[in-house]
C-alpha positions as CSV (number, residue, x, y, z in Angstrom):
1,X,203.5,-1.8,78.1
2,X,205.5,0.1,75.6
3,X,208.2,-1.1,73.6
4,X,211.5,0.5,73.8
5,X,213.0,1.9,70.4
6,X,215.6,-1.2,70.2
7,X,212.8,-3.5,70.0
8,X,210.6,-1.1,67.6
9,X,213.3,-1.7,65.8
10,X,214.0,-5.5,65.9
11,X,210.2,-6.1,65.4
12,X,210.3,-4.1,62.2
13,X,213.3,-5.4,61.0
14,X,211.8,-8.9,61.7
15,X,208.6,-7.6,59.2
16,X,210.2,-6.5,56.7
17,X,212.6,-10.1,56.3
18,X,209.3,-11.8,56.7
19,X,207.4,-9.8,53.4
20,X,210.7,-10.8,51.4
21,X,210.8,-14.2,52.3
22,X,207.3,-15.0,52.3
23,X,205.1,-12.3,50.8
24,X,202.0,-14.5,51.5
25,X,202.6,-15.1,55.0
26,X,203.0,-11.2,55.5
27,X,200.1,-10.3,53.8
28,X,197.6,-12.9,55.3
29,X,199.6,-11.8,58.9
30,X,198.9,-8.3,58.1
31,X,195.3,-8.3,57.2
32,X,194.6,-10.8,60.4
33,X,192.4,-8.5,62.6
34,X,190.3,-7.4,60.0
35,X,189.4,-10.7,58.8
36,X,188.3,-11.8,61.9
37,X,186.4,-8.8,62.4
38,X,184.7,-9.0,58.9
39,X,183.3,-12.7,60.2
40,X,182.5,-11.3,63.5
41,X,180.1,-9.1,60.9
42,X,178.8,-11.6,58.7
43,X,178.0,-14.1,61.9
44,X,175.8,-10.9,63.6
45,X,174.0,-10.2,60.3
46,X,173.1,-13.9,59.7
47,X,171.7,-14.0,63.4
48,X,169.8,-11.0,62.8
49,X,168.5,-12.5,59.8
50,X,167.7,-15.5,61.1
51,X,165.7,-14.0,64.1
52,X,163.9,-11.5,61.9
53,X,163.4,-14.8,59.2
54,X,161.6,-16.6,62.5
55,X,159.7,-13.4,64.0
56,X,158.0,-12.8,60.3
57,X,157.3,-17.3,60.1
58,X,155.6,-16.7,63.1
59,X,153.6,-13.6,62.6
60,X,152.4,-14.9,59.9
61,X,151.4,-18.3,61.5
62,X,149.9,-16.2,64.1
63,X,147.5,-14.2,61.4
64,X,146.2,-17.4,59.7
65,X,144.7,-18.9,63.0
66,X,140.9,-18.3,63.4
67,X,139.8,-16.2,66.3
């Protein structure tokens, strides 16, 4: 659903009160989706990590077990 321009407006208006009363607040608000996204990241690289860290323990259990 799409705003109207009154509340465009409002909602910016809110913003830019909010970045000159709390700068902080603004800029951790702001930068909100991609901080989650950059852990969603890191979390799939250590998994893939971890899986490739298990597959090579066991390949290499695997090749020192007489035939």
């Amino acid at each position: 659903m799409a705003l109207s321009m009154e509340e465009e407006r409002i909602l910016t208006e809110i913003a830019s009160q909010l970045g000159q009363e709390d700068p902080r607040l603004a800029d951790r608000l702001s930068n909100f989706g991609r901080l989650r996204r950059r852990r969603r990241i890191r979390a799939a690289v250590a998994i893939v990590v971890a899986v490739l860290v298990i597959a090579s323990l066991l390949a290499a259990a695997l090749a020192t077990v007489p035939v």
